[in-house]
CHARMM internal coordinates of N, CA and C (Angstrom, degrees):
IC EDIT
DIST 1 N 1 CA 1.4535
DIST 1 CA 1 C 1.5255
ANGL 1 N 1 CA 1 C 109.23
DIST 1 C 2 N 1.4314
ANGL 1 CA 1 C 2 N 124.56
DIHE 1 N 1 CA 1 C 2 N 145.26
DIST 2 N 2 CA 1.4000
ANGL 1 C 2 N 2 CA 137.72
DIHE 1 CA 1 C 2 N 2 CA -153.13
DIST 2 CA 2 C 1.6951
ANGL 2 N 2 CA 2 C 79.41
DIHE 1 C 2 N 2 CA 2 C -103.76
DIST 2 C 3 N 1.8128
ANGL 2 CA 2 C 3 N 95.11
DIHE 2 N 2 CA 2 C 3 N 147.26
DIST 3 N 3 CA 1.7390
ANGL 2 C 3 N 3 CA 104.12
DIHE 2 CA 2 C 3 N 3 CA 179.65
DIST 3 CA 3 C 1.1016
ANGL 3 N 3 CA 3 C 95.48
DIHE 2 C 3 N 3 CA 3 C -111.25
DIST 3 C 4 N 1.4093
ANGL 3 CA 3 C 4 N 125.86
DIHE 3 N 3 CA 3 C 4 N 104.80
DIST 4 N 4 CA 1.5058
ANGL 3 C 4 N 4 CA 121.56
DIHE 3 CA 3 C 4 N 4 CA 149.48
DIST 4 CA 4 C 1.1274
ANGL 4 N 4 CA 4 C 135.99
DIHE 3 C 4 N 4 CA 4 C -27.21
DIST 4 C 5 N 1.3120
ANGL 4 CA 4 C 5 N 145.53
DIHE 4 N 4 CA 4 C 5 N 127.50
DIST 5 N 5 CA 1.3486
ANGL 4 C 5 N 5 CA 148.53
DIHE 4 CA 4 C 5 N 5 CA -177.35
DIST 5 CA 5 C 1.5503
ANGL 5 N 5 CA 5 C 102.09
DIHE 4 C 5 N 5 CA 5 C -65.10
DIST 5 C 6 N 1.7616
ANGL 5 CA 5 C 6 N 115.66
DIHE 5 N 5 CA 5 C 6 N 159.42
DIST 6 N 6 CA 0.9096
ANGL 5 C 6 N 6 CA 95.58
DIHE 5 CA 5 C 6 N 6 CA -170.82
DIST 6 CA 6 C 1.3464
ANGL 6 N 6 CA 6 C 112.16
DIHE 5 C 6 N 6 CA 6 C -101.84
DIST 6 C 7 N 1.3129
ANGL 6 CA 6 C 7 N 126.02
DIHE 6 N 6 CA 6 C 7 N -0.54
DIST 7 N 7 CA 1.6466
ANGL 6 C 7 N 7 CA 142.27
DIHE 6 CA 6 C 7 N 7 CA 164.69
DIST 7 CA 7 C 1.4593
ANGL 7 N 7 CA 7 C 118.18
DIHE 6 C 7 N 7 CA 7 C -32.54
DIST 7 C 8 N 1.7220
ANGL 7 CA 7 C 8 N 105.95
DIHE 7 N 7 CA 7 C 8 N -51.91
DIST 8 N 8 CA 1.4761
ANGL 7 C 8 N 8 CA 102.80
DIHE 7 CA 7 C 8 N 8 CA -155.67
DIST 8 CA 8 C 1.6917
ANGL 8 N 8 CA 8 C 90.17
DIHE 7 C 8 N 8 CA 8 C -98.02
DIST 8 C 9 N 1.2751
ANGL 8 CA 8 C 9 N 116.92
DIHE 8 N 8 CA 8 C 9 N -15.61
DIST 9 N 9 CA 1.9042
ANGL 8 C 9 N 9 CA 108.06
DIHE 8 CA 8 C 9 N 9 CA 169.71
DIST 9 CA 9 C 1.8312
ANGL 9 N 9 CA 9 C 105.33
DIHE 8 C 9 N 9 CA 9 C -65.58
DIST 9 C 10 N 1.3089
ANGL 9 CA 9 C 10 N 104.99
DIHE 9 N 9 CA 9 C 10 N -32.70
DIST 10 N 10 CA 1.2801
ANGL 9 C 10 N 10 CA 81.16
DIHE 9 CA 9 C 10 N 10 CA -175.58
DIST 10 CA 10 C 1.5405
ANGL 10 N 10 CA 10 C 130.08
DIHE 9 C 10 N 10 CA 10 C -98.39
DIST 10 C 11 N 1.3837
ANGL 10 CA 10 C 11 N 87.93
DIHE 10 N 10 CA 10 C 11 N -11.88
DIST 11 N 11 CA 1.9478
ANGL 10 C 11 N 11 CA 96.45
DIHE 10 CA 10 C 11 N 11 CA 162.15
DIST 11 CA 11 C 1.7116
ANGL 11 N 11 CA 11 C 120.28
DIHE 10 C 11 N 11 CA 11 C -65.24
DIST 11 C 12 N 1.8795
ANGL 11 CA 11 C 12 N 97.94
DIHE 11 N 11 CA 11 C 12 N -33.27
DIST 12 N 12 CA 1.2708
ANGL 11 C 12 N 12 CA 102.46
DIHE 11 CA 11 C 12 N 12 CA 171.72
DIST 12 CA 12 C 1.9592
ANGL 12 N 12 CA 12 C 125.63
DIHE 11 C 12 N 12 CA 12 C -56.66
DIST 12 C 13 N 1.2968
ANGL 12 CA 12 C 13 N 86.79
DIHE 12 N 12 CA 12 C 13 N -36.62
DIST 13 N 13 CA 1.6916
ANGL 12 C 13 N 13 CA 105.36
DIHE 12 CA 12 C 13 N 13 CA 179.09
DIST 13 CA 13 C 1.5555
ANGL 13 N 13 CA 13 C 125.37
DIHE 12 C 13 N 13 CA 13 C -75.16
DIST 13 C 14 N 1.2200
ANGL 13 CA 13 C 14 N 110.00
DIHE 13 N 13 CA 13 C 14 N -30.69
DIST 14 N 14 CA 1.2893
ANGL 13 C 14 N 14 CA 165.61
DIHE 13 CA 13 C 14 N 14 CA 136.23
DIST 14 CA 14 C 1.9445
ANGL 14 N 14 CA 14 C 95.22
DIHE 13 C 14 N 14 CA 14 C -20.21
DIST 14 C 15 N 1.0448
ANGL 14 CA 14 C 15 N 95.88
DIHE 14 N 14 CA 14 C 15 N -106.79
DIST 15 N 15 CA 1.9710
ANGL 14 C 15 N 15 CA 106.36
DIHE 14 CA 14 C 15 N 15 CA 174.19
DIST 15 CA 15 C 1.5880
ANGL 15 N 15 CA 15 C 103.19
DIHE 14 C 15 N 15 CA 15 C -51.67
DIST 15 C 16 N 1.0014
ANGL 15 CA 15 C 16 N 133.13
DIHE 15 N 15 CA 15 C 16 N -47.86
DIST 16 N 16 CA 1.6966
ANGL 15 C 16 N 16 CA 119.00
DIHE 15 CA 15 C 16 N 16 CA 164.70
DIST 16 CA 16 C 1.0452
ANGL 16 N 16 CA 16 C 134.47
DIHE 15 C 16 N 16 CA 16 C -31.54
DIST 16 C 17 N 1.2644
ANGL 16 CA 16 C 17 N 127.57
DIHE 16 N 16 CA 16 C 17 N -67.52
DIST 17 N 17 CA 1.0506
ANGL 16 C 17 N 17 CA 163.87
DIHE 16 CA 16 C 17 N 17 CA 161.63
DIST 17 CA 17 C 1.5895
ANGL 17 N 17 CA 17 C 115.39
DIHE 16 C 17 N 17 CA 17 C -49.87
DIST 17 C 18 N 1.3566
ANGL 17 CA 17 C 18 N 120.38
DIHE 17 N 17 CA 17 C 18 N -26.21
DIST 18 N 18 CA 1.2542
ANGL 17 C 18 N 18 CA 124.89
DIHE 17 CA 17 C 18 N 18 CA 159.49
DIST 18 CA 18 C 1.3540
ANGL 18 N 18 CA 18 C 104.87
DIHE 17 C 18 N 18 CA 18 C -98.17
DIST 18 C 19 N 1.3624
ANGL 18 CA 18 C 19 N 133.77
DIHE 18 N 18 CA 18 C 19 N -30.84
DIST 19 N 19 CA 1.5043
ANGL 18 C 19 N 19 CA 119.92
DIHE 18 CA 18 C 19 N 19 CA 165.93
DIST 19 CA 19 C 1.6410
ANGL 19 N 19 CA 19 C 108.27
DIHE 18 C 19 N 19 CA 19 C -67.26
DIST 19 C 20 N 1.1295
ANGL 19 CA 19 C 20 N 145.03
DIHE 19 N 19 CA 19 C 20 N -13.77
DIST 20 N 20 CA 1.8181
ANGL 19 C 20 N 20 CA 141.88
DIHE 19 CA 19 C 20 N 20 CA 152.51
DIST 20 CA 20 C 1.1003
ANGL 20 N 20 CA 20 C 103.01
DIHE 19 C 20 N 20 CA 20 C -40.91
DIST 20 C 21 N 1.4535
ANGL 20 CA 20 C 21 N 91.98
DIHE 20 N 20 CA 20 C 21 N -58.60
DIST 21 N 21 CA 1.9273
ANGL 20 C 21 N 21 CA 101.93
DIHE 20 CA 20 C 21 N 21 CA -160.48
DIST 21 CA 21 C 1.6116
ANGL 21 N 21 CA 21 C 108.92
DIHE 20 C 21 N 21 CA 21 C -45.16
DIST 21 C 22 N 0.9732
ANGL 21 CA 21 C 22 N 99.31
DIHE 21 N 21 CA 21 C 22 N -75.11
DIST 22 N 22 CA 1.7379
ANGL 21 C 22 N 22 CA 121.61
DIHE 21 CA 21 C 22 N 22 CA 178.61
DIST 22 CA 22 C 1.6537
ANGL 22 N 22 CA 22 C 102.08
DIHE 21 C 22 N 22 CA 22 C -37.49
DIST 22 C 23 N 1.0798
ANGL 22 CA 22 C 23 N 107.12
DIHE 22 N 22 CA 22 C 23 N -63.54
DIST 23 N 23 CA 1.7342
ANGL 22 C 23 N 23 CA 115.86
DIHE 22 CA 22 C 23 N 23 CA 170.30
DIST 23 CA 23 C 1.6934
ANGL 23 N 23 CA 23 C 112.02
DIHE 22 C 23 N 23 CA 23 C -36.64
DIST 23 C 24 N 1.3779
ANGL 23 CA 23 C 24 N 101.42
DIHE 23 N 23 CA 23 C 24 N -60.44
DIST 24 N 24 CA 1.6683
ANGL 23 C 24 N 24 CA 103.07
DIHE 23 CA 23 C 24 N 24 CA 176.90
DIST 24 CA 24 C 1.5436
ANGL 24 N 24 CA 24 C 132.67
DIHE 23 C 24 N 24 CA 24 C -43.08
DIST 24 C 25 N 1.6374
ANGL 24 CA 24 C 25 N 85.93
DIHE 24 N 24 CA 24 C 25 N -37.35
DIST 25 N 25 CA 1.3839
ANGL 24 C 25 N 25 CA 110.65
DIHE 24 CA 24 C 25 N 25 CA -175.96
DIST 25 CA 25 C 1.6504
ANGL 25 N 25 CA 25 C 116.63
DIHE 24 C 25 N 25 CA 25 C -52.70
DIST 25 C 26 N 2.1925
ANGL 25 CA 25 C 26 N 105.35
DIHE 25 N 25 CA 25 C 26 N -37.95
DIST 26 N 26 CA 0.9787
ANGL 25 C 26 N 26 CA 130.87
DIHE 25 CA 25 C 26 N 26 CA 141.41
DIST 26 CA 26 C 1.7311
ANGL 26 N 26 CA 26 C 114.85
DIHE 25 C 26 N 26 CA 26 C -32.91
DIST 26 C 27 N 1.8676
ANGL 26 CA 26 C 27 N 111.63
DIHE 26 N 26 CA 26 C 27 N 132.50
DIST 27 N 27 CA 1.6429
ANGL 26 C 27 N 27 CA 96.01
DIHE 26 CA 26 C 27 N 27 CA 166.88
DIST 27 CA 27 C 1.2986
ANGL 27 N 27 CA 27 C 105.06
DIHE 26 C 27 N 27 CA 27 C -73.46
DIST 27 C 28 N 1.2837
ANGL 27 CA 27 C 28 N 143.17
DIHE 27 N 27 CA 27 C 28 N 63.23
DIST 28 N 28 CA 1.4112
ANGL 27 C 28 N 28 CA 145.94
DIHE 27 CA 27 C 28 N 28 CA -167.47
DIST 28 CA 28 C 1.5110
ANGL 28 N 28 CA 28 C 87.49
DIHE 27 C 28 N 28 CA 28 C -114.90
DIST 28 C 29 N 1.9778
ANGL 28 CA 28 C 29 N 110.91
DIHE 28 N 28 CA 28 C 29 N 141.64
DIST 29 N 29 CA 0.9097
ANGL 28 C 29 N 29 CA 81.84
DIHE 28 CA 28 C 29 N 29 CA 146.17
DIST 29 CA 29 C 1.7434
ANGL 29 N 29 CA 29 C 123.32
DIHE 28 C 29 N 29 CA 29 C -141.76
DIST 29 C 30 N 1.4194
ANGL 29 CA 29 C 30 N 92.66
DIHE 29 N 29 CA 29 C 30 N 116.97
DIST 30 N 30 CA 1.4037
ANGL 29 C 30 N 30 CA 106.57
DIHE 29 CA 29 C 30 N 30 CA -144.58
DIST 30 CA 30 C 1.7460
ANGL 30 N 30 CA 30 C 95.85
DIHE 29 C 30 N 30 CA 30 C -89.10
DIST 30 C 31 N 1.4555
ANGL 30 CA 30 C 31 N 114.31
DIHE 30 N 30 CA 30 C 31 N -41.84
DIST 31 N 31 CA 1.7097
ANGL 30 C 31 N 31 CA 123.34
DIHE 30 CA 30 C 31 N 31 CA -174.44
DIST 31 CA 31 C 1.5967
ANGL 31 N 31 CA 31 C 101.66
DIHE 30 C 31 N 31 CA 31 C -58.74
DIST 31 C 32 N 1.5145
ANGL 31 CA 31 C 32 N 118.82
DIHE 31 N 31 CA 31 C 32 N -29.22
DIST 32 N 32 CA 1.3607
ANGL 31 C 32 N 32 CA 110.37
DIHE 31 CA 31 C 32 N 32 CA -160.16
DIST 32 CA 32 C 0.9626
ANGL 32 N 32 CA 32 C 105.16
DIHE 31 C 32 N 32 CA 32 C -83.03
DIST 32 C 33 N 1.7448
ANGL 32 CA 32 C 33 N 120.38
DIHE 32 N 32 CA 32 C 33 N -37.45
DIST 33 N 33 CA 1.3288
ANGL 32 C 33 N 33 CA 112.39
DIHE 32 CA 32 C 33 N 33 CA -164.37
DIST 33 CA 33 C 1.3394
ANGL 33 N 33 CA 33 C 101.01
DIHE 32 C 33 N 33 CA 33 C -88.69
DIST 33 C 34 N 1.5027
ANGL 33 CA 33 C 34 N 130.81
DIHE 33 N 33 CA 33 C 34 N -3.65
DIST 34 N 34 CA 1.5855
ANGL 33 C 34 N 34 CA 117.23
DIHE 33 CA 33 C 34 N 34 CA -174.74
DIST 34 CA 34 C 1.8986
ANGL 34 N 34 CA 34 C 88.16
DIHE 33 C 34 N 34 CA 34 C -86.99
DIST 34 C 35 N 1.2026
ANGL 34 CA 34 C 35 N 110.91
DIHE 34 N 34 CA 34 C 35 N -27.76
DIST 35 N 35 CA 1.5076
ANGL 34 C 35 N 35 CA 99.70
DIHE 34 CA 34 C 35 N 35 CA -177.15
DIST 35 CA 35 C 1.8041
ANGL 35 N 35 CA 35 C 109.81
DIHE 34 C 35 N 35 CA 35 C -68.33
DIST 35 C 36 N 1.2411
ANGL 35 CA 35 C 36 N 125.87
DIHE 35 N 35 CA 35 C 36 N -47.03
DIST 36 N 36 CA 1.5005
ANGL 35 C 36 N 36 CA 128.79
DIHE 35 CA 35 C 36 N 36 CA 170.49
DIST 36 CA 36 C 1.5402
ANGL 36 N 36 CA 36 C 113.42
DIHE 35 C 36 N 36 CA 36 C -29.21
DIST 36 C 37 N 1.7788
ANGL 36 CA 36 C 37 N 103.03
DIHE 36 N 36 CA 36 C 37 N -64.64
DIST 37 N 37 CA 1.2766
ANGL 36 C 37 N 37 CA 110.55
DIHE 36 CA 36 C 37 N 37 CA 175.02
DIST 37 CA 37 C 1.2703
ANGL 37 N 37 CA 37 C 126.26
DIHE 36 C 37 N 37 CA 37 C -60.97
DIST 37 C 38 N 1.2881
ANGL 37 CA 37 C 38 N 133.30
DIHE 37 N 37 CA 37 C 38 N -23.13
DIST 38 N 38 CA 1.4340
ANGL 37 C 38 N 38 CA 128.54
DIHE 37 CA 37 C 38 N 38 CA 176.13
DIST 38 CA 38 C 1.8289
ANGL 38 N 38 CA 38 C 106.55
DIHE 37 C 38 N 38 CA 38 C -76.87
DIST 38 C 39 N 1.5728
ANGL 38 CA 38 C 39 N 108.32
DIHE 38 N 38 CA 38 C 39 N -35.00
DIST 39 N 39 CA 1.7043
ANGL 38 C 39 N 39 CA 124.65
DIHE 38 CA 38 C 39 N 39 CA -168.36
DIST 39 CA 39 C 1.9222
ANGL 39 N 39 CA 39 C 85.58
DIHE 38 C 39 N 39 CA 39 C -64.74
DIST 39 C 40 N 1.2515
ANGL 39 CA 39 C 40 N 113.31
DIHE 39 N 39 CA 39 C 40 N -67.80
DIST 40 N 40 CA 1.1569
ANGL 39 C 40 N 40 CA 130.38
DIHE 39 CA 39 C 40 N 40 CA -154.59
DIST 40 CA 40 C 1.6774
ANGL 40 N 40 CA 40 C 108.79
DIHE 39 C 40 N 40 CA 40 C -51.91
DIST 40 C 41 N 1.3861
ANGL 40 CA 40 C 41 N 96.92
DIHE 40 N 40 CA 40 C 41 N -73.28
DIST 41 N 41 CA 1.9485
ANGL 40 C 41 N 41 CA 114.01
DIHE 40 CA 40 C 41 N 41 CA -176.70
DIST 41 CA 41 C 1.7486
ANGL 41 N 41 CA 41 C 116.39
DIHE 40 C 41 N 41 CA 41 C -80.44
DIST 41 C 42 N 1.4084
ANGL 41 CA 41 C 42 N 95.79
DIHE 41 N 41 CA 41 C 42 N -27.12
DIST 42 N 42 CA 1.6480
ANGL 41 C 42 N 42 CA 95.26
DIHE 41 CA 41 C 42 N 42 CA 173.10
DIST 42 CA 42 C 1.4861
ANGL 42 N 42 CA 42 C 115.69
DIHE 41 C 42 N 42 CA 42 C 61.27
DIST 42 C 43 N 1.6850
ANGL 42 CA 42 C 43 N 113.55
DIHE 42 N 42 CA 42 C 43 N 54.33
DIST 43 N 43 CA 1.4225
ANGL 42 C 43 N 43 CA 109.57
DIHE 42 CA 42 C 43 N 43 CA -171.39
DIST 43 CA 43 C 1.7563
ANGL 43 N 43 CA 43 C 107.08
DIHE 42 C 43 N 43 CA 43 C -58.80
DIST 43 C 44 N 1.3289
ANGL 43 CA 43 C 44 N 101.71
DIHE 43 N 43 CA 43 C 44 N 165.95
DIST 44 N 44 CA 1.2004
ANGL 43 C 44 N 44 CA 108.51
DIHE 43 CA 43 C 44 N 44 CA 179.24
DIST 44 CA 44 C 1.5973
ANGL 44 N 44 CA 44 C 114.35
DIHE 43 C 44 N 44 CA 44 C -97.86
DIST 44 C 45 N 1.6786
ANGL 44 CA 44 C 45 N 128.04
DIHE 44 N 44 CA 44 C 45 N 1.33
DIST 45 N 45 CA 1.3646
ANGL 44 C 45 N 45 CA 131.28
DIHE 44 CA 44 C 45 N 45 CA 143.90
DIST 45 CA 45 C 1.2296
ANGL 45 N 45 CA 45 C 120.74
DIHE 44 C 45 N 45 CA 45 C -49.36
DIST 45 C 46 N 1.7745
ANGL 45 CA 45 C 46 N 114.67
DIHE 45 N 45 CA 45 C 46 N -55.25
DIST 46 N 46 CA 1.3823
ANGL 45 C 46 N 46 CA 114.06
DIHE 45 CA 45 C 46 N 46 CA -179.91
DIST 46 CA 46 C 1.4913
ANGL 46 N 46 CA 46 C 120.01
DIHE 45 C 46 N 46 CA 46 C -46.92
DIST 46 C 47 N 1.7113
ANGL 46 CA 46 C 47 N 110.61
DIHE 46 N 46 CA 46 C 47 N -59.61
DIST 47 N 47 CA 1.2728
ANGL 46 C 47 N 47 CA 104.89
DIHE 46 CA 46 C 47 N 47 CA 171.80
DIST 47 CA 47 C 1.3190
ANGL 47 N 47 CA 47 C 135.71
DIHE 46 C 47 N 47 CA 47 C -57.11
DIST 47 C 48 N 1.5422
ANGL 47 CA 47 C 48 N 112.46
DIHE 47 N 47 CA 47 C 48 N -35.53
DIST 48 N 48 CA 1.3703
ANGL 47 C 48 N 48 CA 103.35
DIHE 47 CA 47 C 48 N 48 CA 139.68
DIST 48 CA 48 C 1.1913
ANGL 48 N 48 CA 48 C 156.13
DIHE 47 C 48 N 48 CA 48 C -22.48
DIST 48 C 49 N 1.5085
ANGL 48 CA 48 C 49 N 124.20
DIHE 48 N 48 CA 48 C 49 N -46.00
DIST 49 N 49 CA 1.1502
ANGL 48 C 49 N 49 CA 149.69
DIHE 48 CA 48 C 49 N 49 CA -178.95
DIST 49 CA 49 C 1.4772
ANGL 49 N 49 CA 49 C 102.68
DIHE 48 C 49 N 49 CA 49 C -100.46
DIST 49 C 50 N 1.0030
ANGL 49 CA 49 C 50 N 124.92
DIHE 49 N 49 CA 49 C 50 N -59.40
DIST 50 N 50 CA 1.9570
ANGL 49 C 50 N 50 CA 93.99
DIHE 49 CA 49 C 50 N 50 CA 171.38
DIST 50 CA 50 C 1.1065
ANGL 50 N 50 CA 50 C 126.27
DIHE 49 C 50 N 50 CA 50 C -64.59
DIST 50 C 51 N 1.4813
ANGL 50 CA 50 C 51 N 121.30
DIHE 50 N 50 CA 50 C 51 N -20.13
DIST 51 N 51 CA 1.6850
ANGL 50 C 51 N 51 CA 114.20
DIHE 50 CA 50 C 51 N 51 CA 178.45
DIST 51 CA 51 C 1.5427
ANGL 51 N 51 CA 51 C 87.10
DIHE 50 C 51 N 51 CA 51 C -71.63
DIST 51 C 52 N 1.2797
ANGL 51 CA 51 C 52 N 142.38
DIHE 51 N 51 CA 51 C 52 N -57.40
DIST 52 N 52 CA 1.3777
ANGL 51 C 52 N 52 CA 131.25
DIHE 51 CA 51 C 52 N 52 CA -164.75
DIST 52 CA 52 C 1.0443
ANGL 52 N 52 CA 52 C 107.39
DIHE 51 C 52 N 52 CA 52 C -47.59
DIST 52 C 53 N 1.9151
ANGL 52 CA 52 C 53 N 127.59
DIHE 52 N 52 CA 52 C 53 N -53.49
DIST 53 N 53 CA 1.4731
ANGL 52 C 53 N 53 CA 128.04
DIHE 52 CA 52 C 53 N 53 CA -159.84
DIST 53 CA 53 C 1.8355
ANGL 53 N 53 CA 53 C 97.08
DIHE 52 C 53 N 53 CA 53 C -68.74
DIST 53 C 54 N 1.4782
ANGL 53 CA 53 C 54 N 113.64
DIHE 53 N 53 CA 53 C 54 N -23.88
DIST 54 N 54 CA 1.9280
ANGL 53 C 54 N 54 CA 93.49
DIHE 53 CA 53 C 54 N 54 CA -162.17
DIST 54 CA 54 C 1.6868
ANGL 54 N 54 CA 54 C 85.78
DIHE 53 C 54 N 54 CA 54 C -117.26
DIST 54 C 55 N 1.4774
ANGL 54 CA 54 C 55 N 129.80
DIHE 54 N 54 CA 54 C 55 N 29.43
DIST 55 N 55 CA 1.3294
ANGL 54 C 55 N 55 CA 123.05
DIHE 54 CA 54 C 55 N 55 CA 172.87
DIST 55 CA 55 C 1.6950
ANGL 55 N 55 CA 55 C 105.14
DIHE 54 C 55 N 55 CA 55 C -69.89
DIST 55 C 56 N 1.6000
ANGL 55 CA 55 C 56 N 99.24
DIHE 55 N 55 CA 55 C 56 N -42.75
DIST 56 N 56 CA 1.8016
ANGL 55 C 56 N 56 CA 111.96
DIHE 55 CA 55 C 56 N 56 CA -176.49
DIST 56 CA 56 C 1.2306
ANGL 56 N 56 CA 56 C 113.25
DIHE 55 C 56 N 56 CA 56 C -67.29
END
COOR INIT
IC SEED 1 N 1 CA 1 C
IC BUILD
């Protein structure tokens, strides 16, 4: 398996996270329910992705 650099994970997270924002801004509510689902089901991407983002 190829190791991603860790630059483009965090630009990726990076533009996400500013596309919420903007979204929020929307009466949508799109941040809450992606936050429920991560609290709730506990995907195994998420944990993925923060051990990667605080591995460095």
């Amino acid at each position: 398996m190829n190791k991603v650099s860790f630059f483009p994970k965090l630009t990726v997270c990076f533009i996400v996270l500013l596309a919420l924002l903007v979204l929020h801004i929307i009466p949508l509510p799109i941040l809450e329910v992606l936050i429920l689902y991560v609290m709730i089901f506990r995907p195994p991407w998420f944990k993925n992705l923060v051990d990667q983002l605080y591995d460095r």
